[in-house]
N, C-alpha and C positions, 0 to 999 in steps of 0.2 A: 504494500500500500504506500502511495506516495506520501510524502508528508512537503508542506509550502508553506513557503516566509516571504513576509514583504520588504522589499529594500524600498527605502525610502534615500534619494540620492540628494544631497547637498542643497536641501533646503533650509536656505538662508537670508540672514539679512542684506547680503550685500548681492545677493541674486535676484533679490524682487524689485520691483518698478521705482527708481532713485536710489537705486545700492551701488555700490562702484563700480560693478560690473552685472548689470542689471540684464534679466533675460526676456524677452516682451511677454506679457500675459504670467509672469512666471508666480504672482500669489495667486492665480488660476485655479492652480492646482492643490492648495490649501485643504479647501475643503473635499475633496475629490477624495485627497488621500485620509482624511479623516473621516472618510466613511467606512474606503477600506480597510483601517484598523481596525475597527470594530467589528471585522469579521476573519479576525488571523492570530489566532492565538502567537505567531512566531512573528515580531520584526525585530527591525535591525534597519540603523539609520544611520550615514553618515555624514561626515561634518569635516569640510574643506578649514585646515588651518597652519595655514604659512607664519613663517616668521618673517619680521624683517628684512628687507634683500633678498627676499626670495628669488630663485632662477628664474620663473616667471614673469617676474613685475619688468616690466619695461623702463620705470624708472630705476632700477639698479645696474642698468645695461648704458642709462644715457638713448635711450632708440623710445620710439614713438610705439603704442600699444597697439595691435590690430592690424596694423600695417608691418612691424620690423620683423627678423628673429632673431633667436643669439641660438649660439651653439652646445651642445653639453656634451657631455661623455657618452651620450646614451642616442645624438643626432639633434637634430633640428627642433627648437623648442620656441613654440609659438611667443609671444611676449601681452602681458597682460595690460590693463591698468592693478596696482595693488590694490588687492580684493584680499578680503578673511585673513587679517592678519590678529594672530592670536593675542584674545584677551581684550579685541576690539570688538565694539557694538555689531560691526559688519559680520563677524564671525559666529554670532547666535543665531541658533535655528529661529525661522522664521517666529514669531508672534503668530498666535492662531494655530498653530498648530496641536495638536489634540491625539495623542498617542503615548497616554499614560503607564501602557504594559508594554513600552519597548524593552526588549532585552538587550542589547548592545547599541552603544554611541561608538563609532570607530569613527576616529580622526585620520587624516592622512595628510598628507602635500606636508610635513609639517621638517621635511630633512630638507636643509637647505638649499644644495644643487640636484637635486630631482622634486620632479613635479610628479601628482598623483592622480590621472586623470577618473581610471579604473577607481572601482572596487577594492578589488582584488588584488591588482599590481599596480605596482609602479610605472612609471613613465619608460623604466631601462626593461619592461617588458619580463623580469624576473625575480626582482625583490618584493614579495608577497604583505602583503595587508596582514596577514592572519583571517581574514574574512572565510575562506574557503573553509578552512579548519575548522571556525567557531561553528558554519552551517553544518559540515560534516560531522562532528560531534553529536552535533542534535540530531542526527540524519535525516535533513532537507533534501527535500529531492528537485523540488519544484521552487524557485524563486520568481517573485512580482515583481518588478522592475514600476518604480516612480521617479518623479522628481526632475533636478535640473543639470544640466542642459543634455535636451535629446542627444544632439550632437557632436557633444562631447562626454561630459561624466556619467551620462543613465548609458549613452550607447557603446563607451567602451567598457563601461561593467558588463554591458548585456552581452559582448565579443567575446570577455575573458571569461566570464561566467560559464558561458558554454562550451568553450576551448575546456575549459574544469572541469568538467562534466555534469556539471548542471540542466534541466531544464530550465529555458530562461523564457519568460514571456513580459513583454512591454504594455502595460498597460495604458493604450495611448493618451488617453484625455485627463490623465494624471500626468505627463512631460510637457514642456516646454524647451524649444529650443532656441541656438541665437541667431545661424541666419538660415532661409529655405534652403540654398543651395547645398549646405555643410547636412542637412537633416537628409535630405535626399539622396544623397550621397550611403550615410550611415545608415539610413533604412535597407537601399541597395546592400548593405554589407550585411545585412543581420538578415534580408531574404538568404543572403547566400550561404550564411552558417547557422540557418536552419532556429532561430531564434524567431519564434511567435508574435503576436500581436494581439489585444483583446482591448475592447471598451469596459469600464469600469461596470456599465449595465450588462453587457452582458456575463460578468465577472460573479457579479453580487445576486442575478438569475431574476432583473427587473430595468 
């Protein structure tokens, strides 16, 4: 028998509508996902939190956010505006948010020269969150995929999730992403490694 947990991705203050790195529509999904808490005994939520000079932030690079990159150990590493830096307002789970029986808060992005886009791993593609282990323990079979951004942190947990062996399924009208073309993109990627899709209605069987 399967057994399924919700991951609730990087819903945050500084990802909703006037955060530093704000995703469109992205308190949307607030309430979407505090429905489906309330019907999953297992979540597990994470929480984007960089330190100062992060390898990310474009201002530590001296280069423009959105437009630049800089380089890491690990390859080519997009550049941000500084977003969720720890212990900042930005880096608190959204307000409104309503999922009192979580059983794990995993932080990540939080080692200085690598970024955390995943879940599960890291940006160098091999140094693990722990995340996979915590579900295996419990023996999760099946993971809900929520949260911010489609196109990057929900869709490459949903990549590595299922690379893991996971079944993973996106629950769509619970993400938000930052631009169409980047989501389109990673939708294509997640047809292709066999990674699901479901609306919250038909989720919850209404």
């Amino acid at each position: 028998m399967s057994q399924r947990a919700l991951l609730v991705v990087d819903v945050q203050r500084d990802f909703l509508p006037n955060g530093a790195l704000a995703v469109p529509q992205g308190n949307e999904v607030i309430p979407v996902i505090n429905r489906l808490g309330r019907k999953f005994a297992e979540i597990a939520v994470t929480q984007d939190w960089h330190p100062a000079g992060h390898i990310s932030f474009a201002s530590t690079h001296g280069k423009l956010p959105f437009q630049d990159t800089a380089q890491a150990a690990y390859g080519e590493q997009a550049l941000w505006p500084d977003h969720t830096v720890q212990n900042t307002p930005g880096a608190e789970l959204a307000p409104g948010l309503d999922l009192p029986h979580t059983g794990l808060i995993l932080r990540k992005g939080f080692r200085l020269d690598i970024d955390s886009y995943s879940a599960f791993l890291e940006n160098d593609h091999s140094t693990s969150t722990g995340l996979a282990g915590h579900f295996r323990d419990k023996g999760i079979t099946d993971l809900y995929l929520t949260g911010l951004a489609w196109d990057y942190c929900v869709g490459y947990s949903a990549l590595d999730g299922k690379q893991l062996g996971f079944n993973i399924t996106v629950v769509i009208d619970a993400v938000r992403g930052i631009d169409p073309k980047s989501m389109a993109t990673m939708s294509q990627r997640w047809n292709e490694a066999g990674v699901r899709t479901i609306t919250s209605e038909a989720l919850l069987g209404h």
